[in-house]
C-alpha positions in Angstrom: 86.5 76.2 103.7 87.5 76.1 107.3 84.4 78.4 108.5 82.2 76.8 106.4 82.6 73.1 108.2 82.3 75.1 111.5 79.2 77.0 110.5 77.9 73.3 109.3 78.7 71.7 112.5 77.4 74.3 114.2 74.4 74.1 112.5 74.1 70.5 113.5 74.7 70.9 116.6 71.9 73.2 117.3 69.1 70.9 114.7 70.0 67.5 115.7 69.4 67.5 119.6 66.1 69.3 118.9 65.4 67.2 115.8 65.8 63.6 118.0 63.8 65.7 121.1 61.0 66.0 118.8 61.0 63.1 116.8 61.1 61.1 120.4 57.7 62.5 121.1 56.4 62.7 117.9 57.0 58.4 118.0 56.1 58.1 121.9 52.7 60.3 120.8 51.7 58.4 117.6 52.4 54.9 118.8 50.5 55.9 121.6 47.6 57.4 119.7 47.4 54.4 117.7 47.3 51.9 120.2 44.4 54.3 121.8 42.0 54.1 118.2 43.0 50.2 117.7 41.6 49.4 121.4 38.6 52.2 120.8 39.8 54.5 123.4 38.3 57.4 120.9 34.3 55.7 120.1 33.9 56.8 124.3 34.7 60.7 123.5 32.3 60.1 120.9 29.3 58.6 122.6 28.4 62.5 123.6 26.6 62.4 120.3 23.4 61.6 121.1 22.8 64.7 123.8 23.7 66.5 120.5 21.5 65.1 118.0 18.2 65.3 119.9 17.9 69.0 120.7 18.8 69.6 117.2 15.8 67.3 116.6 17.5 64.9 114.5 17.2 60.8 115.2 19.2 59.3 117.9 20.5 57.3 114.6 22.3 60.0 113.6 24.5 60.0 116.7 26.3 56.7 115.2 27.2 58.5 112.3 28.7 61.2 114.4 30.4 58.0 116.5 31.4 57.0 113.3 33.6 60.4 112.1 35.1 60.4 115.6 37.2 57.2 114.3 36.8 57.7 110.2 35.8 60.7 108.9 35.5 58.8 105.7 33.3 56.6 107.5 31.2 59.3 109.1 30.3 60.9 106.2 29.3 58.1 104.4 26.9 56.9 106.9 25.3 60.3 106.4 25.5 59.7 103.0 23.3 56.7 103.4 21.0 58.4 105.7 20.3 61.3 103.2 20.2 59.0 100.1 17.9 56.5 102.0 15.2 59.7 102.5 16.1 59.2 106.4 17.8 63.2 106.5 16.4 65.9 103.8 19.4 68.2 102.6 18.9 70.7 105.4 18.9 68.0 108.6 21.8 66.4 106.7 23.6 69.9 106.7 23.1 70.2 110.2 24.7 66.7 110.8 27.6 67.7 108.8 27.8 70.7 111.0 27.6 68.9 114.5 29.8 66.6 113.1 32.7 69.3 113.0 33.9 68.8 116.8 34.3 64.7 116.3 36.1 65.0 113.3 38.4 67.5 115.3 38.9 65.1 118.1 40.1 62.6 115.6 43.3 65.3 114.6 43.8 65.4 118.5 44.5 61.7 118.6 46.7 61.3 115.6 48.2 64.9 114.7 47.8 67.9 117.5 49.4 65.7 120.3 51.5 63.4 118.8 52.9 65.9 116.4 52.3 69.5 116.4 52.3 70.0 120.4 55.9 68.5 120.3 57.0 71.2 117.6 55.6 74.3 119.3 56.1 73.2 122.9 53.7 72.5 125.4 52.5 76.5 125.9 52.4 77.5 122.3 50.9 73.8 121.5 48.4 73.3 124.0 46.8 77.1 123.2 47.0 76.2 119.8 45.1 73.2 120.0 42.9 74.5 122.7 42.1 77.3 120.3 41.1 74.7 117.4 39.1 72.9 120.0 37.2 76.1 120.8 36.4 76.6 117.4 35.5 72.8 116.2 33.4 73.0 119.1 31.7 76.4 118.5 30.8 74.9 114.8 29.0 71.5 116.7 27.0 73.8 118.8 25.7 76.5 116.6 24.6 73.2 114.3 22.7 72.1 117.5 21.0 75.6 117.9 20.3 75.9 114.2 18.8 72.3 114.1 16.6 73.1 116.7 14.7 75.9 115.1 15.4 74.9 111.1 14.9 71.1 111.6 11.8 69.5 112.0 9.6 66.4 111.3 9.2 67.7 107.9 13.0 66.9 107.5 13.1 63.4 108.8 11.2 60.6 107.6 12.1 57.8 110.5 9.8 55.4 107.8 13.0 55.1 106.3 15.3 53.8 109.2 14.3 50.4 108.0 16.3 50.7 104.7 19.5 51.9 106.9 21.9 49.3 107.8 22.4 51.8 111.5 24.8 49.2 113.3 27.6 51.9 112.8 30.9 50.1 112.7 32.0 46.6 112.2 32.5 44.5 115.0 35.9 44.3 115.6 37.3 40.7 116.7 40.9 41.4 116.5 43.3 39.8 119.4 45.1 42.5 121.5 48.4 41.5 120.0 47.3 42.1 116.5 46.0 45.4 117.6 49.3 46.7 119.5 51.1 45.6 115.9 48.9 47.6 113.4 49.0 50.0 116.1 53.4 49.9 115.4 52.9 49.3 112.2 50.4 52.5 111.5 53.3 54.4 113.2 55.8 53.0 111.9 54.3 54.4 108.3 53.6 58.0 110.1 57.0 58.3 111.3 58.7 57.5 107.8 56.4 60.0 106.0 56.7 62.9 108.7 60.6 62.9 110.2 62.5 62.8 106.6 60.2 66.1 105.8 60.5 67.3 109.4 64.4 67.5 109.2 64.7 68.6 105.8 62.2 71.8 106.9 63.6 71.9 110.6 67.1 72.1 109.2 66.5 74.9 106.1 64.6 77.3 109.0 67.2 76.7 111.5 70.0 78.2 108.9 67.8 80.6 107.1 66.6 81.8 110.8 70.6 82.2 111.8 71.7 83.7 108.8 69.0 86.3 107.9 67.1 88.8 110.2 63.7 87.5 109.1 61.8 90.4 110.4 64.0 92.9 108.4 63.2 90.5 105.4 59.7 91.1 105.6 60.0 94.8 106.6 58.0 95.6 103.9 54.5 93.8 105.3 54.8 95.2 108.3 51.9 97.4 107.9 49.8 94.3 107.6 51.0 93.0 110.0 51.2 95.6 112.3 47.8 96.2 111.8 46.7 93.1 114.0 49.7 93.4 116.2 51.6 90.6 114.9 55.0 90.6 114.1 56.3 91.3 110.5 58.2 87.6 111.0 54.1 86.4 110.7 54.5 86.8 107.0 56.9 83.8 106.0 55.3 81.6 108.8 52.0 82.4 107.1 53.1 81.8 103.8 54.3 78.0 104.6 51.7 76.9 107.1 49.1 78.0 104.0 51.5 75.0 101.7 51.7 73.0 105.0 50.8 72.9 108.4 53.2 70.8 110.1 56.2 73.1 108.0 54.4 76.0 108.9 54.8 75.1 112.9 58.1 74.1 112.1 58.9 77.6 110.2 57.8 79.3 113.9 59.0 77.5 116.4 62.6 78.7 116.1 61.0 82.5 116.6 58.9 81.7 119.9 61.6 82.3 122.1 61.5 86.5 121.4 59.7 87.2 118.3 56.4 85.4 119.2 54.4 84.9 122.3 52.8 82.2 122.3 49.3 84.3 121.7 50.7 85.8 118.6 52.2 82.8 117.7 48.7 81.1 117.7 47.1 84.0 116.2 49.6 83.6 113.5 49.0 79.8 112.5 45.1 80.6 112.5 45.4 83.4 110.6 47.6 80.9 108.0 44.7 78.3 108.3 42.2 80.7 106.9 44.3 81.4 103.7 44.9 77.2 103.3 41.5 77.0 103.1 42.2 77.8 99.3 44.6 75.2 99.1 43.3 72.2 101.5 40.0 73.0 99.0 41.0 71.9 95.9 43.6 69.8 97.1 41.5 67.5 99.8 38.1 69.4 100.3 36.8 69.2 96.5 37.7 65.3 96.0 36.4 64.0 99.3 33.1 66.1 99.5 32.2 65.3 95.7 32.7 62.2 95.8 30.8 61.3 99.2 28.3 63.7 98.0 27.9 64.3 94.6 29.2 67.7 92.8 25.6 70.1 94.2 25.7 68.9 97.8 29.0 68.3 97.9 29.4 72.1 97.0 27.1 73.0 99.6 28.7 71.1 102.3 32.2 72.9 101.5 29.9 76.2 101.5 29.0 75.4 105.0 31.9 74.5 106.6 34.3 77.5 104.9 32.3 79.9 105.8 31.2 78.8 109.8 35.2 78.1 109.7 36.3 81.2 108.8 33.7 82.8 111.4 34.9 81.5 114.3 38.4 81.3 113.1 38.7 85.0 112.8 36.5 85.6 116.0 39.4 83.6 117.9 41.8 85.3 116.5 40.4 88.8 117.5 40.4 87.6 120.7 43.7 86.5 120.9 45.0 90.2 120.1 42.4 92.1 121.6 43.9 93.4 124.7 44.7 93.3 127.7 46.9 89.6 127.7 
């Protein structure tokens, strides 16, 4: 009884100081973050848009809807949406929207999930080459639908007869007072907090204990092969397995390992690698739902076409060259 209150305590005593460290930032980040989208901080890493739109020889219209995703990706696709239903965008300049569209929607996640949350999991070397990698790739996707709409879109795509059915002021005018911002701001974070830290230290807890008692790599001895075939660690096997159920558990799940087991390369090579096999999940769970019903079931399907497969490009180009050598 006696040991098992000591192992307990010392169990404690190792999660709670790193629990509160990264539940600090996690708050500091997301009120922050908040605060940034209520005061429109984000619509000015947005306004790129339009140098985007017109070499892929789509209207300068279309740059609001990319504005648009930047803050809502809800939003952003529905102003497409309109844009293709009001004959504005045939299905193949729409396509191309939706694939420029790939890097603002990413910048979104950097505001109210990479920083605020995952960076403070990982640690600022493991996090910010994590996120730098994702940024590489959104950004890879935008540009390649830049080149393809320059040579696949033409005039022949876009009827600009229609621009006078399309309501193209982008968002609502926003006349809130600053003080009501900074509170939904709180608020909004408030809400994130209580929906992240009670899973955080549930997760952070059960990976601290499992990683103390067991020697995970000898667990997974047996996918070692696999592993080994990419130079990752056998360890990459569990982490894999939760980031595919959930990201945030599945950065939690390897950031007890990055002081020996991982560098912060492998570590990143890892979580990609476990972002390609979500895609299964994140499909039917989010992907399917949103698409069809901004869409419809045929474009809808097309879209999700689309953005798997450019995904799963670039994804597993980055992750070559995080494990070709020499690094």
């Amino acid at each position: 009884m006696n040991s098992v209150v000591v192992e307990l305590a010392g169990l404690l005593a190792e999660v709670l100081p790193r629990l509160a460290r990264i539940a600090a930032f996690i708050a500091a980040g997301v009120f922050v973050a908040n605060v940034a989208v209520a005061f429109g901080l984000i619509r000015y890493v947005a306004g790129l848009s339009g140098y985007l739109t017109r070499p892929a020889n789509l209207p300068d219209e279309v740059g609001t809807a990319i504005l648009t995703t930047a803050a809502s990706t809800t939003a952003g696709y529905a102003t497409l949406a309109e844009y293709r239903e009001s004959g504005l965008l045939d299905d193949r300049a729409t396509l191309v929207a939706v694939v420029i569209n790939t890097f603002f929607g990413f910048v979104q996640h950097v505001f109210t999930y990479y920083v605020p949350v995952l960076i403070p999991i990982l640690g600022a070397t493991t996090g910010v080459l994590y996120v730098s990698a994702r940024a590489g790739i959104a950004l890879a996707i935008t540009v390649t639908g830049v080149f393809l709409g320059g040579i696949l879109v033409s005039e022949r795509d876009v009827d600009r007869s229609a621009l006078a059915e399309v309501d193209a002021a982008g968002p609502d005018a926003d006349d809130r007072t600053r003080e009501e911002r900074v509170r939904e701001a709180a608020e909004k974070s408030w809400s994130t907090l209580r929906r992240i830290v009670p899973r955080l230290a549930v997760v952070y807890t059960l990976v601290i204990a499992f990683v103390a008692t067991y020697d995970v790599e000898s667990l997974t001895a047996v996918a070692e092969p696999l592993t080994g075939a990419v130079g990752l660690p056998s360890a990459a096997v569990p982490v894999i397995a939760v980031y595919t159920l959930d990201t945030t558990a599945g950065a939690v799940t390897i950031q007890p390992l990055l002081d020996g087991t991982f560098t912060p390369r492998t570590a990143v090579a890892t979580l990609l690698i476990g972002g390609i096999l979500s895609f299964a999940v994140s499909t039917f769970r989010r992907s399917i739902p949103f698409q069809y019903g901004i869409w419809g079931a045929s474009f809808g399907t097309k879209v999700i076409l689309v953005n798997t497969a450019l995904k799963l490009v670039f994804i597993s180009l980055t992750v070559a060259l995080l494990l070709v050598p020499p690094w």
